[in-house]
N, C-alpha and C positions, 0 to 999 in steps of 0.2 A: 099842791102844785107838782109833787112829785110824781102821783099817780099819775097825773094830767099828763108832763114831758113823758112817761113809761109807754101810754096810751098814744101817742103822735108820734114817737119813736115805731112802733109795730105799725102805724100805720101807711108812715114811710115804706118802711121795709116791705110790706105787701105788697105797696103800686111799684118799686124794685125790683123785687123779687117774680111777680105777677099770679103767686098762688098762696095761700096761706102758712100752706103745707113748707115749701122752700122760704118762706121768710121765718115760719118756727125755728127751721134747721140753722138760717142764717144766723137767728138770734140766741140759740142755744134752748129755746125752749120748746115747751109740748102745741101742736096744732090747738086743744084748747083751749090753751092758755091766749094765744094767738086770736083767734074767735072770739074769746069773751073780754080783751083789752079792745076790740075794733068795735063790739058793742057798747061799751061802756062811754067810747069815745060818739058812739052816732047816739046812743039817747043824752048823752048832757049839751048836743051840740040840736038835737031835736031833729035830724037831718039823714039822709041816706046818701052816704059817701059814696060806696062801693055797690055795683050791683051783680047779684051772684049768681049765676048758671051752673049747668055740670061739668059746664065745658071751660070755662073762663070767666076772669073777673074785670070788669070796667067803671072806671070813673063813673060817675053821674054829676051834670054839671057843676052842683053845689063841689062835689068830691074835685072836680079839676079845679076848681077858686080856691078851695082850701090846699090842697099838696102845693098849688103853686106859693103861697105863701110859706109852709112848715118844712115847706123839703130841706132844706139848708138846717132845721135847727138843731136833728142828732146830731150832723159833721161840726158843727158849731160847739156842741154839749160837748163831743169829743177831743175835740181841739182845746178848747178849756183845760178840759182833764189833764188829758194830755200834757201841755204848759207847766200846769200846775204840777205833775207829778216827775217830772224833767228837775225840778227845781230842788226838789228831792232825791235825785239821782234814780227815778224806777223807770224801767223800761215795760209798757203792761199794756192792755185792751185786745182788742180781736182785731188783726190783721186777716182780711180775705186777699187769698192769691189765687189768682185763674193762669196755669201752666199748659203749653201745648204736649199732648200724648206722648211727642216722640223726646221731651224734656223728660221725662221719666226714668229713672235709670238705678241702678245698683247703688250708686255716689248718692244721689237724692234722699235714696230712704237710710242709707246704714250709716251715712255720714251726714250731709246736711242738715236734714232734718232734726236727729238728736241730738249733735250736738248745739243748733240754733236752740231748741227746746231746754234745755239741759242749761245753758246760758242765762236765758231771758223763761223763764219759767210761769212769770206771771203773764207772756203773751200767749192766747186763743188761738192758733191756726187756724184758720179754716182756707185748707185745700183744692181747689178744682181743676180736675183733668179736661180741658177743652182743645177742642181742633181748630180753631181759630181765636187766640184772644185776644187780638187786638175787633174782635166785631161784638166785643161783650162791653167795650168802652162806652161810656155811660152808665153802665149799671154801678155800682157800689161798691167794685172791687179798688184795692188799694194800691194791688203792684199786677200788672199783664207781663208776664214773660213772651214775648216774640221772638221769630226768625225771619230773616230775610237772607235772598242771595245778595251778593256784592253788587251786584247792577240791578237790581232793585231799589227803589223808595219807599221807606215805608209809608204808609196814610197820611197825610197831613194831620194833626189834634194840637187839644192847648196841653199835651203830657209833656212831661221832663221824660229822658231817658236814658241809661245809663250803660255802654257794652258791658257784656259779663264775658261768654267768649266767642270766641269761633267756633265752630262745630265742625270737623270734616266729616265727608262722606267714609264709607269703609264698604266690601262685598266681602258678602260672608256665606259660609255653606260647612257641612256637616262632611269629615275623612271619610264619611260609606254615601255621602251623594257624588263626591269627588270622586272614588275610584268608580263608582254605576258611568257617570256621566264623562267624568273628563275634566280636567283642570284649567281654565281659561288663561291665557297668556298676557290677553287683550282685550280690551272694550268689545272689539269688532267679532272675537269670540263667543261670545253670550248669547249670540245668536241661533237657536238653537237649544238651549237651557232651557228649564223649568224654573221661570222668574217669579218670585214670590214679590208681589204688585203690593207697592202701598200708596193708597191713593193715588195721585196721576199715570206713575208708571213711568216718566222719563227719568233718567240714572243720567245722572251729570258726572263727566270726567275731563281732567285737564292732562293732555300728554307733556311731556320732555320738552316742548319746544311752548308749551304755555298755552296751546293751541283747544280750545274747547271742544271734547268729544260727548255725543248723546247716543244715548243707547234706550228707544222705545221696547221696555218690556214687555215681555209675554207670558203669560204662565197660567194653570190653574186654578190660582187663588187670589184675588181680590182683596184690598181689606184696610181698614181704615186706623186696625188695630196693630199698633207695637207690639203688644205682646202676644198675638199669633203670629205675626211675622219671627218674630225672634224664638217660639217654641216649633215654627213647621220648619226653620232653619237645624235649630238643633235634632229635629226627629229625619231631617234628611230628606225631605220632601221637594226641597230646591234649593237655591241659589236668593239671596238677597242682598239689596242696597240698604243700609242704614247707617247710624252714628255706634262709631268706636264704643260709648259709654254704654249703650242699649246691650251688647255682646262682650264685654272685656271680663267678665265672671268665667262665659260659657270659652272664650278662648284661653284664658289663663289656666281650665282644667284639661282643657284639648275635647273638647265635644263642637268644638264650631273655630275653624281655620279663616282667617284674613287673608283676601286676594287681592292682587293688582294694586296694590299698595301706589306705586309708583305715580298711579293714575287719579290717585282720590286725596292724596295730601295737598293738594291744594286749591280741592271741590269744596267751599265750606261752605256755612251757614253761618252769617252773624246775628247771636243772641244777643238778644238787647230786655234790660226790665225798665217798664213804665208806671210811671205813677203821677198821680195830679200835680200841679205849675200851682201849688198854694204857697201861700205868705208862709204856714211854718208846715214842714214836713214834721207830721209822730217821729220820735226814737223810733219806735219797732219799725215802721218801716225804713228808715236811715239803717237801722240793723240789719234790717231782713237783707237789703241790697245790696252793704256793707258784705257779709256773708257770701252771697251769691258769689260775687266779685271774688271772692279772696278763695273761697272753696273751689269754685270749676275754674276759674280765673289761673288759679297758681296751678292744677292740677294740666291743664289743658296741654296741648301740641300747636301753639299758633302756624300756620303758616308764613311763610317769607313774606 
């Protein structure tokens, strides 16, 4: 019976996951490993689950009758565990988190992460950098870290969700772009700049009187990536909008200076982490959340 749950487990996680290859990763093992549990499962079932091309993988009818019944039974296995292992005092399994790019920061890896790991020792991380997580909802992850502006909604779902904090905006650039270019006073100033674009390009800012200023960027670089934005910042190639967290290393050495201060404390982003509306939430994830909270939570600069 054991094989049997092992075999149904991967093969959940495949029609999850949608390739082999990421449901091995997902589950900690090797792609053949992965292959020859998804066979074992289609010859004692006599049946062709999955059908395989170079390009992607698809149900086959018999395959959509069968997931619809077995999809719940790993969350179920784990949930058990889980229970059972709470009763004992262990906090343990594989937590998947899906983090947005620009949640990435200094704090994350030299603080959060090890000391969560360090804590709870016997839990799996498994990590992902996504540009959107609230559009990965539905797949198999356990906690989405989100942002949203203040006058936004987030999606409607059946998730719990928890503030962690506010994020403000910040403009940052390099003491040799600053004296080439010129030191902005003002939003309305930037105009002009070498704007280091991430994604959209509109720079949110609130003046002195609370009044919402926008400043549509320009510049030579494009780019979906924090982490070229924050190294063409420090080499001096422009001007960028981003979060405090993402540059508080490269300013506390003096390679990259904060501007307009004035104008972005109280431009934010509310982070919020999600995770399924079940009867009992895992420890790890009560912890993981628990953590979030308490680490960027206590550490943070709320707004008024």
């Amino acid at each position: 019976m054991g094989a049997q749950l092992d075999d149904i487990t991967v093969f959940v996680e495949i029609v999850n996951q949608g390739s082999l290859r990421a449901a091995a990763r997902c589950l900690g093992i090797s792609p053949s490993a992965v292959s020859k549990r998804l066979a074992q499962l289609e010859s004692r079932l006599a049946l062709v689950l999955l059908e395989r091309t170079t390009r992607r993988l698809q149900l086959t009818q018999a395959g959509e009758v069968y997931f619809a019944r077995v999809a719940k039974i790993p969350a179920l296995m784990a949930t058990a565990e889980d229970e059972a292992r709470e009763l004992r005092g262990q906090v343990a399994g594989t937590l998947r988190v899906a983090i947005p790019s620009y949640f990435e920061s200094a704090r994350l890896h030299r603080e959060f992460i090890p000391e969560y790991s360090r804590k709870y020792p016997k839990v799996r991380l498994d990590l992902q950098l996504v540009s959107d997580p609230l559009s990965h909802h539905g797949e198999s992850f356990d906690v989405l870290i989100a942002g949203r502006l203040p006058h936004q909604r987030f999606p409607d779902s059946k998730l719990k969700h928890r503030r962690i904090l506010n994020m403000r905006g910040g403009i940052f650039a390099s003491p040799s772009y600053l004296k080439r270019a010129g030191r902005p006073r003002h939003p309305g100033e930037l105009e002009g700049h070498n704007c280091l674009v991430h994604q959209s390009g509109v720079w949110w800012f609130v003046d002195r009187q609370g009044q919402d200023v926008f400043h549509q960027a320009q510049g030579n670089i494009c780019t979906n990536s924090n982490s070229l934005v924050r190294a063409a910042t420090a080499s001096g190639l422009g001007i960028s909008y981003s979060f405090p967290e993402l540059f508080s290393d490269l300013v506390e050495e003096g390679s990259v200076e904060e501007l307009l201060v004035d104008y972005t404390q109280k431009a934010f982003v509310e982070i919020h982490s999600f995770f399924p509306a079940l009867r009992y939430t895992p420890a790890r994830t009560r912890a993981f959340v628990d953590a979030l909270v308490d680490t960027f939570g206590r550490a943070a600069t709320q707004p008024d």
